[in-house]
C-alpha positions in Angstrom: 45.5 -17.3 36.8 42.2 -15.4 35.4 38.7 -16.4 34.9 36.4 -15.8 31.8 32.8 -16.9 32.6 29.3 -16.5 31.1 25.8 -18.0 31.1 24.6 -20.4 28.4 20.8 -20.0 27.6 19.8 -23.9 28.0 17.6 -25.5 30.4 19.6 -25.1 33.6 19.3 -21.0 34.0 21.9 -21.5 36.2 24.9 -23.6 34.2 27.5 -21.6 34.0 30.6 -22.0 31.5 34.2 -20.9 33.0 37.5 -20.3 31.2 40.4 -21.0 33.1 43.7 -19.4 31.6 46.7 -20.9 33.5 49.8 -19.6 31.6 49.8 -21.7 28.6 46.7 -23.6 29.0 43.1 -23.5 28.8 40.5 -25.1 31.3 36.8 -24.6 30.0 34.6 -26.5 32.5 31.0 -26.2 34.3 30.0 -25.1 37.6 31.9 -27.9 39.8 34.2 -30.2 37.7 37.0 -30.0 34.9 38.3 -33.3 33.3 41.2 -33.6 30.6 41.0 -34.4 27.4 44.3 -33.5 25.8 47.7 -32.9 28.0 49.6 -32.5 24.2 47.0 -29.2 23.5 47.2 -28.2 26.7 43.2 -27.8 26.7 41.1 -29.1 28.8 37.0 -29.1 28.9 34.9 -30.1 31.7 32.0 -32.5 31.4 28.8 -30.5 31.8 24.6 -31.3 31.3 24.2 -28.9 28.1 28.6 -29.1 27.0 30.1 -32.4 26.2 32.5 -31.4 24.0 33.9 -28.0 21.6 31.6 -28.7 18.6 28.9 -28.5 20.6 29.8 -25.6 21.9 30.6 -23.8 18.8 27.1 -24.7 17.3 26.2 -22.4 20.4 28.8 -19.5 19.7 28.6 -19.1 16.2 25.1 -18.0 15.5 25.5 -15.5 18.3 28.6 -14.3 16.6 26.9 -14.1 12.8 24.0 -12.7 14.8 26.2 -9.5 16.7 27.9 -9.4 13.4 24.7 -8.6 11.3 23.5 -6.5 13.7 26.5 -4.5 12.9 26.7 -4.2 9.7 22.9 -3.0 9.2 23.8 -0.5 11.9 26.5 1.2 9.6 24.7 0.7 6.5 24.3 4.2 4.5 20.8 5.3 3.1 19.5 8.5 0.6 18.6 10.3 3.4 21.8 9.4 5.9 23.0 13.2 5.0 20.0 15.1 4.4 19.0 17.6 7.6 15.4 18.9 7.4 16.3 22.9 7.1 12.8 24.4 6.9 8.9 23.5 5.5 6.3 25.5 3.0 3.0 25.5 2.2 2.3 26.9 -1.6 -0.5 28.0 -4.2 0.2 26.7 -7.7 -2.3 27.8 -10.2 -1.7 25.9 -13.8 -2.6 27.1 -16.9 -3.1 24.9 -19.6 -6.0 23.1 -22.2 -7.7 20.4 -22.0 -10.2 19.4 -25.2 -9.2 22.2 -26.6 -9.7 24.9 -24.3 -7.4 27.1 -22.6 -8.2 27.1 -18.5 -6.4 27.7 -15.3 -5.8 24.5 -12.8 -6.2 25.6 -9.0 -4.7 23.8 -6.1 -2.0 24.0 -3.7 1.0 21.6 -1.8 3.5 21.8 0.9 6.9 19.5 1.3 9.9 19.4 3.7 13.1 21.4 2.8 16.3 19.1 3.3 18.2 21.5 1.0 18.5 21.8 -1.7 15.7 19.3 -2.3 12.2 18.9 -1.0 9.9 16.4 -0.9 6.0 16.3 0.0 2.4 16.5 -1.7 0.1 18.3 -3.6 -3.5 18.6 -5.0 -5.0 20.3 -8.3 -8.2 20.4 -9.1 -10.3 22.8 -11.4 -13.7 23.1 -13.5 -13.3 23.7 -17.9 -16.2 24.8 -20.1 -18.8 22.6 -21.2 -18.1 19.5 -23.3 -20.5 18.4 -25.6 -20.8 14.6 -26.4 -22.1 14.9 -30.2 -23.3 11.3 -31.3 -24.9 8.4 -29.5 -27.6 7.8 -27.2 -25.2 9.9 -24.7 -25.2 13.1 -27.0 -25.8 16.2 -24.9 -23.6 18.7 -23.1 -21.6 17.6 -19.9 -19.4 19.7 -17.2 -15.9 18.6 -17.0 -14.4 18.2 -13.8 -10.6 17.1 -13.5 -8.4 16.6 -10.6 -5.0 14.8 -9.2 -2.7 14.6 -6.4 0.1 12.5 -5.1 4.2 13.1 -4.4 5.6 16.7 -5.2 9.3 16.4 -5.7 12.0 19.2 -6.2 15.3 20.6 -6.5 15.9 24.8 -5.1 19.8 25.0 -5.4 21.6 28.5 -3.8 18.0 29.4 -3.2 19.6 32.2 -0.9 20.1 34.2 -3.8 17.5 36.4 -5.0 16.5 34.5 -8.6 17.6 31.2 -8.6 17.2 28.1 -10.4 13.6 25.6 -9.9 12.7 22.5 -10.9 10.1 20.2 -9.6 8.0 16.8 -10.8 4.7 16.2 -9.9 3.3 12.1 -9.4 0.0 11.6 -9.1 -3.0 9.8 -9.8 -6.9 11.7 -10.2 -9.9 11.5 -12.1 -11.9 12.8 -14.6 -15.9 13.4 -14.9 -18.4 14.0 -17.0 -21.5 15.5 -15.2 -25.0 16.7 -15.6 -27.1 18.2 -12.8 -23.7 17.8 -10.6 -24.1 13.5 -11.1 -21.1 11.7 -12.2 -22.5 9.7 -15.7 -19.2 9.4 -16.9 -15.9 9.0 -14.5 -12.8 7.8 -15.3 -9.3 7.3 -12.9 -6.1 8.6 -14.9 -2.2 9.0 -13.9 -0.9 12.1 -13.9 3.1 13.4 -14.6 4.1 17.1 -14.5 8.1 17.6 -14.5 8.7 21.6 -14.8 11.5 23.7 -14.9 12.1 27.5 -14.6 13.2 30.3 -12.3 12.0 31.8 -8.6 12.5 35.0 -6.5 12.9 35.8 -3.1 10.1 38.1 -2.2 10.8 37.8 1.3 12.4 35.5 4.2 9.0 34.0 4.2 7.2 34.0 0.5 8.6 32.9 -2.4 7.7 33.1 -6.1 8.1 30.2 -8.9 8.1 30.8 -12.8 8.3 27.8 -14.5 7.3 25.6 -17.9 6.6 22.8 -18.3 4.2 19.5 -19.2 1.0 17.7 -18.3 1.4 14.2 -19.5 -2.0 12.1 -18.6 -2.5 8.4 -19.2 -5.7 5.9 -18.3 -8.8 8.4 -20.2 -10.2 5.4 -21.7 -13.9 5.9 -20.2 -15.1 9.2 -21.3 -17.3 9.7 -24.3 -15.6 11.2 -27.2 -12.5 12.3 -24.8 -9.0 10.8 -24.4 -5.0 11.0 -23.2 -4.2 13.5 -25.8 -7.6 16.0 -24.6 -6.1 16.0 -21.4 -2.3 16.3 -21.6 -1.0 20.0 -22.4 1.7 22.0 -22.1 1.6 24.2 -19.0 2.8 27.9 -17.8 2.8 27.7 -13.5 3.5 30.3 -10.8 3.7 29.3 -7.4 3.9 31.2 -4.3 5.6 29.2 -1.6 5.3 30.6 2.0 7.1 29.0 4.9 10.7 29.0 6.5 13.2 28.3 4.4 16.2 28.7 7.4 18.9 26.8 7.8 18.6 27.2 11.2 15.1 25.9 11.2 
């Protein structure tokens, strides 16, 4: 004969439930007494304070049961990231060139991201000054200085970047703002959403410093505020180099 017991959580902490297994019957019964209820099934449950009979009891089981089974299954659930090991970081320059209103200027800023090859992900910032605008009608007429600048989510793709030119693409999410100022005071501001996808080539320079070519577009939306200025002034085709400068080991 063997014994199978466990604790119910109810308000006696010390009930106790036993399973008795005597060759080909049952006994489920509490801490001191065991009645029958069927000879023909052979199993028998004893009258307790918190057990009167197997439906109660199963209204007990089951939810732990669904419960360890849930548990489960979110344990061996797969995500995007399940197989992607972080194999090095960077920090990088990008300087932009590319027109807004018109005129041809260069876009400053830098970023840095997490390697989980080939990919990485992480953030960057631009931000740069352009030649005078010049609001021409209205009470506002006059010449302004144009300031621009965005950040958010730097996203890219580097495959066999162990060869010496390889293959680069990245897309740039963010979100910025655009002024108008005179006397360095904001009189006309303006929030807009920015999306840069590029695509070209890099070299390895060193172990450490890398070197991006690419192409690619500024596409700006929101410019709704700014005198005599919208989307279009601001969105532009763009030529990029980036230095990248970090470790970029497998190993790391």
């Amino acid at each position: 004969m063997s014994n199978l017991g466990f604790r119910y959580p109810a308000e006696s902490p010390t009930f106790i439930s036993v399973f008795r297994f005597e060759k080909n019957k049952i006994r489920v019964g509490g801490k001191h007494c065991f009645s029958h209820l069927s000879k023909e099934s052979n199993i028998y449950f004893g009258n307790t304070p918190e057990i009167t009979d197997n439906k109660t009891a199963m209204r007990k089981i089951l939810p732990l049961v669904f419960g360890l089974l849930l548990i489960g299954q979110l344990g061996a659930q797969e995500t995007l990231f399940n197989n992607l090991d972080v194999t090095g970081a960077f920090g990088a320059v990008i300087i932009e060139t590319g027109s807004i209103n018109g005129e041809v200027g260069a876009d400053v800023g830098g970023g840095g991201a997490l390697i989980m090859s080939p990919v990485f992900i992480g953030g960057y910032g631009m931000g740069t000054s352009y030649p005078v605008h010049t609001i021409t009608q209205g009470d506002d007429a006059g010449e302004y200085d144009l300031k621009f600048g965005h950040g958010g989510l730097w996203m890219g793709i580097v495959p066999k970047s162990d060869k010496l030119i390889h293959f680069y693409g990245s897309a740039k999410i963010g979100w910025g703002k655009a002024r108008l100022r005179q006397d360095k005071d904001n009189i006309f501001t303006d929030r807009v959403f920015v999306l840069t996808p590029e695509l070209g080539f890099e070299v390895n320079l060193t172990e450490w410093l890398k070197m991006t070519f690419t192409g690619g577009y500024r596409w700006v939306n929101g410019a709704t505020r700014l005198q005599e200025l919208d989307n279009d002034d601001f969105s532009s085709p763009l030529g990029t180099i980036t230095f990248r400068m970090g470790g970029f080991s497998d190993d790391f």
